[in-house]
C-alpha positions as CSV (number, residue, x, y, z in Angstrom):
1,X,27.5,-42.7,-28.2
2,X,26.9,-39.4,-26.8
3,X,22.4,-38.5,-27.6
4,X,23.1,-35.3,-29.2
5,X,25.8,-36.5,-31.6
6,X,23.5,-40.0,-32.2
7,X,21.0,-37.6,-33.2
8,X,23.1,-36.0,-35.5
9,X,24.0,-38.9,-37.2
10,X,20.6,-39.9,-37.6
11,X,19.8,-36.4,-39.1
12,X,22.5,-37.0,-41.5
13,X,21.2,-40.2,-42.8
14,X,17.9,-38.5,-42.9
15,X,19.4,-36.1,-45.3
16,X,20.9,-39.0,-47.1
17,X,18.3,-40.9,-48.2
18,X,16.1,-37.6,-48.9
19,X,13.9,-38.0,-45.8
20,X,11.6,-35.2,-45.1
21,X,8.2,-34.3,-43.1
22,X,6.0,-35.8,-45.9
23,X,7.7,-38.7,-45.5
24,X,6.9,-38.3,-41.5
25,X,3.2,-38.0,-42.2
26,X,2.9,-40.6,-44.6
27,X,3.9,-43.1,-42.0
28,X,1.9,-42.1,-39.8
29,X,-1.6,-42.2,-41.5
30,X,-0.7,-45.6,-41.9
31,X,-0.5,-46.2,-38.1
32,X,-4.5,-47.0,-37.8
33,X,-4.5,-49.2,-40.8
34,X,-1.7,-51.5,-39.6
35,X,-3.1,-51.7,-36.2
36,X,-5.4,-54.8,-37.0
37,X,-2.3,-56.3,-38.6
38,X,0.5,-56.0,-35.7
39,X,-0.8,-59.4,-34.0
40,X,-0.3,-61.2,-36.7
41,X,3.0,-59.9,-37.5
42,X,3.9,-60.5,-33.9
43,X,3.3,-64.1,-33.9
44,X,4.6,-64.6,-37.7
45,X,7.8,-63.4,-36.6
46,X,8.2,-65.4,-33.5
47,X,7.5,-68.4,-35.4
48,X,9.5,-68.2,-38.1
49,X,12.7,-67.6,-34.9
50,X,11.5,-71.0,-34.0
51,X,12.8,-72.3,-37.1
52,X,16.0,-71.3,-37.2
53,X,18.1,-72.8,-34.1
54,X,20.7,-70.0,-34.6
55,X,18.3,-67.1,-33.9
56,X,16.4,-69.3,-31.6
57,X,19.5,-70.0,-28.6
58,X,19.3,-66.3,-27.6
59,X,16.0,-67.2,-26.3
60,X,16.8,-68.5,-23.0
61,X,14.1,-67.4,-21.1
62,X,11.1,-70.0,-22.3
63,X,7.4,-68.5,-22.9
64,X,7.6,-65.8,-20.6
65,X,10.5,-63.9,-22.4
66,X,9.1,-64.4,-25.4
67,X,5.9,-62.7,-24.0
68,X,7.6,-60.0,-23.0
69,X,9.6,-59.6,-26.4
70,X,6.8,-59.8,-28.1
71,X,4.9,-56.7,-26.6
72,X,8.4,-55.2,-26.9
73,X,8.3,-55.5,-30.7
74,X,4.7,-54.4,-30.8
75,X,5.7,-51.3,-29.3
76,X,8.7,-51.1,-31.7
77,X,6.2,-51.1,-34.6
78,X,4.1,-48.8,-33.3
79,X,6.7,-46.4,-32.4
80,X,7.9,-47.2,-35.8
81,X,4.2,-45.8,-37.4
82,X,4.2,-42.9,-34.6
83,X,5.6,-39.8,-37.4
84,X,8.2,-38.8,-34.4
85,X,11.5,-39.6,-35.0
86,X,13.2,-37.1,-32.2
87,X,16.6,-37.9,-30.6
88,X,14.5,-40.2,-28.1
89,X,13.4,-42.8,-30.8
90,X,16.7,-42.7,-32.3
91,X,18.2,-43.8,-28.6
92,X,15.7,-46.4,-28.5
93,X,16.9,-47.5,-31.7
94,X,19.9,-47.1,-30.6
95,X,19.5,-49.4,-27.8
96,X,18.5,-52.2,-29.7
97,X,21.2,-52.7,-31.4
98,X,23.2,-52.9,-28.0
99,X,21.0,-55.3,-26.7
100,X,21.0,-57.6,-29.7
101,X,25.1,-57.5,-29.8
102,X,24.5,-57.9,-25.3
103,X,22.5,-61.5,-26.0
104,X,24.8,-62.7,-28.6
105,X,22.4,-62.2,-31.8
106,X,24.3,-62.0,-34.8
107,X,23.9,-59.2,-37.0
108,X,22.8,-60.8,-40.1
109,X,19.5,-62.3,-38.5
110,X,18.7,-58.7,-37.4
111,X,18.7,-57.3,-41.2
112,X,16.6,-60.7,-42.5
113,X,14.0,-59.8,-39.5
114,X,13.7,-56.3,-40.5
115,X,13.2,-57.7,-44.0
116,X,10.6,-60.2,-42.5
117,X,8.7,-57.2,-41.2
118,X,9.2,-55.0,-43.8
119,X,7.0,-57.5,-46.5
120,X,4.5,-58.2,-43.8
121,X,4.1,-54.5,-43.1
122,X,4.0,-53.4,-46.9
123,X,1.6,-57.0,-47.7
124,X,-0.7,-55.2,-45.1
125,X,-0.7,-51.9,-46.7
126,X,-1.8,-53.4,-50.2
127,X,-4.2,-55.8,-48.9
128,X,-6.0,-52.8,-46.5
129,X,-5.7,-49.7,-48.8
130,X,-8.8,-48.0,-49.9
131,X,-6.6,-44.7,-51.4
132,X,-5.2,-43.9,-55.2
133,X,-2.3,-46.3,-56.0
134,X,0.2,-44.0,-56.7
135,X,-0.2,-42.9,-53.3
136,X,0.2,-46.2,-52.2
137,X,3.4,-46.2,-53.9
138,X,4.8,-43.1,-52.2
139,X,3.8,-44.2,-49.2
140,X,5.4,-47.6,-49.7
141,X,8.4,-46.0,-49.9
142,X,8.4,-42.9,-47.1
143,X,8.1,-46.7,-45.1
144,X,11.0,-48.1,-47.0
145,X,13.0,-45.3,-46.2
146,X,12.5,-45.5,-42.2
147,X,12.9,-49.1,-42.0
148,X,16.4,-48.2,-44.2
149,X,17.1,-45.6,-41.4
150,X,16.5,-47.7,-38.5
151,X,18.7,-50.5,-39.9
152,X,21.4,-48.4,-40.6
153,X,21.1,-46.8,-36.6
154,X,20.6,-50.4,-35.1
155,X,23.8,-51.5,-37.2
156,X,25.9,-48.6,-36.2
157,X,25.1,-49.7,-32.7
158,X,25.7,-53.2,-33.9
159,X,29.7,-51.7,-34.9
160,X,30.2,-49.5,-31.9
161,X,29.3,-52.4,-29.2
162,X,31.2,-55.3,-31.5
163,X,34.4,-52.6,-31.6
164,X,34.5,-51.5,-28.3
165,X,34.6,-54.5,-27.3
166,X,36.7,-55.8,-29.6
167,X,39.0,-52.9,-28.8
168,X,38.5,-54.3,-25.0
169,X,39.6,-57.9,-25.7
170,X,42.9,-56.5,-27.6
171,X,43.7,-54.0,-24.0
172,X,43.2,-57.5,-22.2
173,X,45.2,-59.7,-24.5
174,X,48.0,-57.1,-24.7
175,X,48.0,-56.9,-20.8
176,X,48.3,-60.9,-20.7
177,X,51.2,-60.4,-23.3
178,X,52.8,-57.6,-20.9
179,X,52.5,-59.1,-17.5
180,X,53.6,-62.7,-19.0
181,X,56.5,-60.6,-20.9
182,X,57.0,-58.6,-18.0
183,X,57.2,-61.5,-15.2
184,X,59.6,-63.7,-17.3
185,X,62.1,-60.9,-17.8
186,X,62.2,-59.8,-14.5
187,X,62.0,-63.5,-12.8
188,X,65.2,-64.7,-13.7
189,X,67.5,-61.3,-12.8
190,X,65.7,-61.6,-9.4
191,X,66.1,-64.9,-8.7
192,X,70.0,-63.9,-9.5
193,X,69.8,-61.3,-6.9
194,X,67.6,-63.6,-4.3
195,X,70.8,-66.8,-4.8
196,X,73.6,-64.1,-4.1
197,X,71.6,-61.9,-1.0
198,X,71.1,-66.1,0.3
199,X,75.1,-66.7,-0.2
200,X,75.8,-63.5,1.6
201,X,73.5,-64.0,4.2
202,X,74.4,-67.4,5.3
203,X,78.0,-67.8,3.7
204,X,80.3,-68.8,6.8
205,X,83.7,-66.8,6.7
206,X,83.2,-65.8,2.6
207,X,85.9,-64.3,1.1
208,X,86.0,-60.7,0.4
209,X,86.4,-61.7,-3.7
210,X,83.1,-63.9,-3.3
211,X,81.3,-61.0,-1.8
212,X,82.4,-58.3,-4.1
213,X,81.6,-60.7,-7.1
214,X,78.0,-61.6,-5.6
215,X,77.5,-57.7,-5.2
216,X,78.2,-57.1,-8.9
217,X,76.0,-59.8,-9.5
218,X,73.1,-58.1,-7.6
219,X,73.9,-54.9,-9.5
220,X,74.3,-56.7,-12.7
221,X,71.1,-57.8,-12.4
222,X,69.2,-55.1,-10.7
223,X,70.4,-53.3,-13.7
224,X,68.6,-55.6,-16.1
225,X,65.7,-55.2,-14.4
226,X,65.3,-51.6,-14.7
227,X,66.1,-51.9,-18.3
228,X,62.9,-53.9,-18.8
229,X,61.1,-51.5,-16.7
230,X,62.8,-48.5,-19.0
231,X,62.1,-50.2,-22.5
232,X,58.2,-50.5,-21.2
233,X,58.3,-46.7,-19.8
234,X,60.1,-45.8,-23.5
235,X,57.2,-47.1,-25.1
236,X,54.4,-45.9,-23.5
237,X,55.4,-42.5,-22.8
238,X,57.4,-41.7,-25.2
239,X,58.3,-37.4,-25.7
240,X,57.7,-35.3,-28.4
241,X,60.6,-34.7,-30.2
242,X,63.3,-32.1,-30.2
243,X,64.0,-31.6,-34.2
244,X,66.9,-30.6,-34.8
245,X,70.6,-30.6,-37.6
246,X,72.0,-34.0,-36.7
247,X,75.6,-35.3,-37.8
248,X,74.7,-38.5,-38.7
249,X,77.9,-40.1,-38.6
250,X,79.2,-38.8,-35.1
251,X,76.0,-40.0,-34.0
252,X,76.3,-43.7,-35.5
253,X,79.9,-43.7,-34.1
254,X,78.3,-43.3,-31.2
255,X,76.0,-45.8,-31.2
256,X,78.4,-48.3,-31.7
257,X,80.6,-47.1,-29.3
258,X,78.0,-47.5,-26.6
259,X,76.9,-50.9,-27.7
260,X,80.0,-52.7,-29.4
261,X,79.2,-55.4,-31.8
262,X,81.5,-57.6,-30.4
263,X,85.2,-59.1,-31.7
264,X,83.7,-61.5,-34.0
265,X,81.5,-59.3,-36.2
266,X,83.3,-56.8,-38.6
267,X,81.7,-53.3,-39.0
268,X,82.0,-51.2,-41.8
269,X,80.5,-47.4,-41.7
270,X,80.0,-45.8,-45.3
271,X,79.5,-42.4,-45.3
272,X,80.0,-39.5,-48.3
273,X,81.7,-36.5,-48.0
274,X,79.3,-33.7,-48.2
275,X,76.1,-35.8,-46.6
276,X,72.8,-33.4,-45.2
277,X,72.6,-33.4,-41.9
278,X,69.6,-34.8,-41.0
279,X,66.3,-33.6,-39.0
280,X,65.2,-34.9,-35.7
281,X,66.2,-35.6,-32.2
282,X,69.2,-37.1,-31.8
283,X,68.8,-38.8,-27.9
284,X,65.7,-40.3,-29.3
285,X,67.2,-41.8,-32.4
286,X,70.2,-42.5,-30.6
287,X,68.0,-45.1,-28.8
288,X,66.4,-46.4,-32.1
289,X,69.9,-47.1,-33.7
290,X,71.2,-48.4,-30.7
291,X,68.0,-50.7,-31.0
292,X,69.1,-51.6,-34.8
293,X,73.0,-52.3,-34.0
294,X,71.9,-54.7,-30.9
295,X,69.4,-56.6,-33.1
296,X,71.7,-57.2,-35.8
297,X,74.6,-58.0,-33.2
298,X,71.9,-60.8,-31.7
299,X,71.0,-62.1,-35.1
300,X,74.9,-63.1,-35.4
301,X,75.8,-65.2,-32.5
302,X,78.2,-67.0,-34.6
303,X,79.8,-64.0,-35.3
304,X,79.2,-61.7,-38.9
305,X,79.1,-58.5,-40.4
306,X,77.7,-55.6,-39.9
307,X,77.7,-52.9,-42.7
308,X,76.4,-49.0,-41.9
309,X,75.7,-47.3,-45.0
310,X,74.8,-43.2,-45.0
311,X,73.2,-41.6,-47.9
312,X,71.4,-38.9,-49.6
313,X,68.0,-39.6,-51.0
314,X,66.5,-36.2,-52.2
315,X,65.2,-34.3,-49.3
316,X,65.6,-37.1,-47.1
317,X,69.2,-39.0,-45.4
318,X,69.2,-42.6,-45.5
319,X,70.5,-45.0,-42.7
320,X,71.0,-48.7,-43.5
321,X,71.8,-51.1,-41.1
322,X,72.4,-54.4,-42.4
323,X,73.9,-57.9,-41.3
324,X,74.8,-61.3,-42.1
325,X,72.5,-62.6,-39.3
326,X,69.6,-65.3,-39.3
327,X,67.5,-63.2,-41.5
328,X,63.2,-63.9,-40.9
329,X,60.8,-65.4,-42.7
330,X,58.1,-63.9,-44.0
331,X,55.7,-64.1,-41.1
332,X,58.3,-63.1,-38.6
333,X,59.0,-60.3,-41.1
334,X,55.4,-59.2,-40.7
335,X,55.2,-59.0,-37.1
336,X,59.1,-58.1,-36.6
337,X,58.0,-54.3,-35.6
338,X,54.9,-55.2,-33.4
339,X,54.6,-54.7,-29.6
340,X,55.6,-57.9,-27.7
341,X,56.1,-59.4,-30.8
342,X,59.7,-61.3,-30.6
343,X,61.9,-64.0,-32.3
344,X,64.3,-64.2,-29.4
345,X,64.3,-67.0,-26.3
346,X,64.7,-63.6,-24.4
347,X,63.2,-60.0,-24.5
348,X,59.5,-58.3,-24.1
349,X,59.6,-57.9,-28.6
350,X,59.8,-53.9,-27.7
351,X,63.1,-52.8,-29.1
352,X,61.7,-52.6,-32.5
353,X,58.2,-51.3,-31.8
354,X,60.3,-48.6,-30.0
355,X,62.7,-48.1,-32.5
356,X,59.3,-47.2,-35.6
357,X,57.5,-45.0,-32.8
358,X,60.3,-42.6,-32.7
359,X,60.9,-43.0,-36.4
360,X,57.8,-42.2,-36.9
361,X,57.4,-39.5,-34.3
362,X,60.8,-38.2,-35.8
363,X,58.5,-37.6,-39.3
364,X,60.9,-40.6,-40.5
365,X,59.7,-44.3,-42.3
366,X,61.7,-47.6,-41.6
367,X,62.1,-50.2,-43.6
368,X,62.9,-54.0,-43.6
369,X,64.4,-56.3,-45.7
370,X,65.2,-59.9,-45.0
371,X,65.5,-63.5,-45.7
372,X,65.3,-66.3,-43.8
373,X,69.4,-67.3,-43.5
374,X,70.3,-64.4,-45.2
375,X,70.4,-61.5,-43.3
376,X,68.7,-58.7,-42.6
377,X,68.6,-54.7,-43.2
378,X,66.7,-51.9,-41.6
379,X,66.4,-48.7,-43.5
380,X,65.6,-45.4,-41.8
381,X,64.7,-42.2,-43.9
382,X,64.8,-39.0,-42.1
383,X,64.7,-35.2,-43.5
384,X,67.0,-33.4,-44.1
385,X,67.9,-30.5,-42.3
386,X,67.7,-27.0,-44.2
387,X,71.4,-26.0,-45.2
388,X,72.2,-22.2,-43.5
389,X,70.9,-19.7,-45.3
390,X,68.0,-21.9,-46.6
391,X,64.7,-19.3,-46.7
392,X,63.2,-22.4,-45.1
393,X,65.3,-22.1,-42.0
């Protein structure tokens, strides 16, 4: 995290738990007082590590790390009693917390060492003080306050490393996904085009019918491969969008038009006379329908139906798309719209994240219904377009 805004943070908390200069000054007369004390502490704390094989096994480096951490911690203590608390403590703080997440100590034997310290710290102060108790008391707690503050920026450290890196595992695991994804779509359209370039290139005396069919197999299958390559540029770089009136059945007539279902599924389009036009861009959710009708088409390889429904919905327009297809269960319902996430022998499990980003980008919600051997049906809700002479237009 950037110093200046760490700082700020830490000011914040301050703030939070009422810290203020008394409190600064408090700490710091007890500074001389705790002094004789530290050793102690020091080797109380080490030894009670010992115990606990859990803390213990990020030790690694025998006696002579735990030398060095211990004049480490002394000088944590006694930065701890200093009454400074500028934006250079708080990135030593900081920094603590880094290392402790860096060395694999979990975060719950951090807060019980704090704890540790804090009663042999405050079981000092009562056996050495000499002032009035209720100064002892206020005191007490100006020190309660900073060791609340520093385990507050040590665990914000503590969730910024563990995220980060969490957030690094997930880019790695999604680019495993991808290249695996990636390499078995495009493996078999090439090895297509690498048999029919062979035949062509050692054929003796092929006939012009077996070339011109092994050239439309290389296009064929070129083709395919820049699909894949199109769905992933789709998704990751997907426009704004262009909102504006769409006819809603021209556009799903369309959509079917460019991918037909196929003779053995029956389609049925409902629309009503007098439906909204709806808001959005229509090359974008061309390609999101298109997505639907091929998914539902897929689900019936038997052959099915396919029913279309339009519909008003207050100031929104309803599509359904809904088939007689293999339906999901409910965990492949819950993953259906996820990246790389897919039920089919074949495909990178893109069409439908696709499909919900421009939904969404479109100011639109989808919705899935579906049951395993029942069928399934996709519901988009988009505006609706002002009518003319709307003030809103």
């Amino acid at each position: 995290m950037n110093a200046d805004r760490l700082y700020e943070r830490y000011s914040e908390l301050q703030s939070y738990v009422g810290w203020s200069n008394e409190d600064a000054c408090r700490v710091a007369a007890t500074a001389p007082v705790l002094e004789p004390y530290l050793h102690a502490l020091i080797e109380d704390f080490y030894a009670e590590i010992e115990r606990h094989p859990n803390a213990r096994q990020v030790i690694t480096g025998g006696t002579e790390q735990i030398a060095r951490l211990k004049g480490t911690l002394t000088q944590w203590i006694r930065d701890l009693l200093s009454g400074t608390y500028d934006a250079s403590y708080v990135a030593r703080r900081w920094k603590v917390g880094l290392r402790h997440v860096e060395i694999g100590l979990e975060q719950v034997y951090t807060n019980v060492a704090l704890s540790r310290l804090r009663t042999g710290l405050v079981r000092a102060l009562h056996e050495s003080w000499r002032g009035a108790a209720g100064e002892l008391k206020e005191t007490v707690r100006s020190l309660d306050k900073l060791l609340d503050l520093d385990l507050a920026i040590i665990e914000d450290a503590y969730q910024a490393e563990y995220a980060a890196r969490l957030q690094r595992n997930e880019r790695l695991a999604t680019l495993g996904q991808v290249a695996g994804g990636v390499a078995h779509e495009l493996r078999n359209p090439l090895n297509v085009v690498k048999t029919s370039v062979y035949y062509l290139l050692n054929a003796r005396n092929p006939t012009e019918d077996k070339k011109a069919g092994h050239l439309r197999r290389i296009e064929r299958n070129v083709e395919l491969a820049d699909g894949v390559i199109t769905a992933l540029s789709n998704f990751a770089r997907l426009p704004l969008p262009e909102m504006r009136p769409i006819d809603l059945e021209s556009m799903v007539r369309e959509v079917l038009e460019l991918n037909p279902p196929g003779d053995r599924i029956e389609v049925t389009l409902e629309s009503p006379p007098g439906l909204p036009r709806a808001l959005g861009d229509a090359s974008q959710l061309r390609i999101a329908l298109g997505n639907l009708v091929r998914n539902a088409r897929d689900s019936m390889a038997q052959g099915g139906r396919l029913d279309i429904g339009l519909s008003p919905e207050g100031d929104r327009v309803a599509i359904s798309v809904t088939d007689s297809g293999t339906g999901m269960d409910e965990l492949e319902l819950a993953r259906i719209m996820e990246p790389l996430y897919t039920t089919k022998a074949r495909g990178l499990g893109l069409g439908l994240a696709i499909t919900r980003s421009i939904v969404e980008k479109n100011q639109g919600t989808i919705q899935v219904e579906s049951r395993s051997g029942r069928g399934s049906r996709f519901t988009v809700r988009l505006f609706a377009a002002p009518v003319e002479g709307d003030p809103e237009l």
